[in-house]
N, C-alpha and C positions, 0 to 999 in steps of 0.2 A: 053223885057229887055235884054242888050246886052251890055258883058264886049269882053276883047280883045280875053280871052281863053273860055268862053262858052257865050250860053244863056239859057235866061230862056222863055219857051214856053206856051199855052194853051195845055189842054188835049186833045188831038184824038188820032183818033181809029190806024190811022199810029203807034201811040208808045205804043201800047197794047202789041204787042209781044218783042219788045225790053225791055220792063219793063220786061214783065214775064222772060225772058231771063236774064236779071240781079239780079232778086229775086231769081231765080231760082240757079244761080251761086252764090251768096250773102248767101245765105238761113241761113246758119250755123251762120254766124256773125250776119244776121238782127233781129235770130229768139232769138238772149237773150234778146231785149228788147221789138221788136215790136210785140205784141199778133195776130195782123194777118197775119204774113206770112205763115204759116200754113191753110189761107180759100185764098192765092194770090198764090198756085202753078199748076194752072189747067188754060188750055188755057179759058171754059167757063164763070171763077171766072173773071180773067184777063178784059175780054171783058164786063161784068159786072160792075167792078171797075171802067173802061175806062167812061166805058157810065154814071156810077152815078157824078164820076168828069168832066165831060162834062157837064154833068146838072147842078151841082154846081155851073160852072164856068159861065154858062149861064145865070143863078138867081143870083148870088154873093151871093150864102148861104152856112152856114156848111164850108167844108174845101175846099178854093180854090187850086188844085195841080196843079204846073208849071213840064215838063217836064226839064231835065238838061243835054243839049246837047252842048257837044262840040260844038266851033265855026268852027273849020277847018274841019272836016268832019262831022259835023251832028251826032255822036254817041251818044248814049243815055247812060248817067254816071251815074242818078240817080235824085229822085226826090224830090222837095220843096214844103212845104204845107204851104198857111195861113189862119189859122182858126179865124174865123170872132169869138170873143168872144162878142163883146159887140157895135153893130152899132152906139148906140147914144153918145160912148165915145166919138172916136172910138177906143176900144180894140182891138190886136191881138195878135195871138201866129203863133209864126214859127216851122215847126220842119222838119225835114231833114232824107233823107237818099242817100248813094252811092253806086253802084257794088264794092264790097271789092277791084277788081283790080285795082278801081281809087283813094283808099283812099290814104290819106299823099301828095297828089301834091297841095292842095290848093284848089278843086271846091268848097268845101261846102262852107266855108269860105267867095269865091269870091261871091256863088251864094245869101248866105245869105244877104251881105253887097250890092249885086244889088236890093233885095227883098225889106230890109227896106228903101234903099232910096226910092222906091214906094211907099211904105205905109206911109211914113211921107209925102212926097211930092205933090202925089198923091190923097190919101185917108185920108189927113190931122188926122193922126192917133195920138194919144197920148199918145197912152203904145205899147210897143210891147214886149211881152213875148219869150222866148225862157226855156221849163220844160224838165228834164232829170232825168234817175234815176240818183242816185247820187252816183252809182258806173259805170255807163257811161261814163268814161274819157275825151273818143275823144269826145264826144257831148259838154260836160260841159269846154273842149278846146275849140270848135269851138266858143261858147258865149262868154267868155274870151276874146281871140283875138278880136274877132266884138266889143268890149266894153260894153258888157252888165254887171249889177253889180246882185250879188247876193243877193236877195230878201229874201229869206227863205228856211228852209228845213222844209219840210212836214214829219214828220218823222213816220214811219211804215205805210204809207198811200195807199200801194199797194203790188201787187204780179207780181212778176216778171215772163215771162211764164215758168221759168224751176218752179214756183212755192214757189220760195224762197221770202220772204218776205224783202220789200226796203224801200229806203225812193224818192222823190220827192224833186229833187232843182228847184229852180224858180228864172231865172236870165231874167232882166228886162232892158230896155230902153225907157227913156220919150221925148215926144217932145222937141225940144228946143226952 
């Protein structure tokens, strides 16, 4: 999948340290929502990760990750996951992240709106979810724009990793 400013790749072992490389420089920003970045800053974790979405991506099980590289040099900006919720819908959910230094130019956005045209097209999908906490701004922006509508708030339904207690938005998109 391929827009004018990135694409979106399969997982190998090539963009194992450039990911770890952007978590690594990310860490601060990624670590208020994502509970694992804290088990992704070790080159063996890294190589681990690579290899179990490699396998993923091999079976079409659990969460498929695309890498998200620039088109003009190959850089690696950040990654896109879709988590296969429900085959015989077909269900999914998207969710996203970027190296801090790329955020506000548009990737996620672009990479997002390349993804679901896949999964409707493609994987004749039916729902596609997009969940955030619901003090997540930039995330619950990125669904917004792509035109997903807000489902529900799930409310006190999780722990945020600094341990603070959130809620869950659920913004959705159906076939047409």
């Amino acid at each position: 999948m391929q827009s004018e400013r990135i694409k979106l790749v399969a997982p190998s072992m090539a963009q194992a340290q450039p990911m770890l490389e952007a978590i690594r420089e990310s860490q601060d920003e990624l670590s208020q929502y994502l509970p694992w970045v804290p088990y992704a800053l070790t080159e063996p974790e890294s190589i681990k990760n690579m290899q179990e979405a490699i396998d993923n991506y091999e079976r079409f099980e659990g969460e498929l990750r695309l890498s998200i590289l620039r088109s003009s040099d190959s850089k690696f900006l950040g990654a896109i996951g879709l988590i296969i919720r429900d085959k015989s819908v077909p269900f999914f959910e998207i969710g996203y992240w970027l190296n801090s230094a790329e955020t506000g130019k548009g990737y996620i956005t672009e990479a997002v709106s390349l993804l679901e045209s896949y999964v409707f097209t493609e994987l004749n999908a039916q729902r596609v979810e997009i969940r955030a906490a619901d003090t997540n701004s930039k995330s619950r922006a990125v669904a917004e724009r792509c035109g997903y509508q807000l489902d529900a708030t799930l409310v006190n339904d999780r722990r945020l990793p600094s341990g603070e207690l959130s809620s869950t938005v659920i913004y959705s998109k159906l076939s047409l």
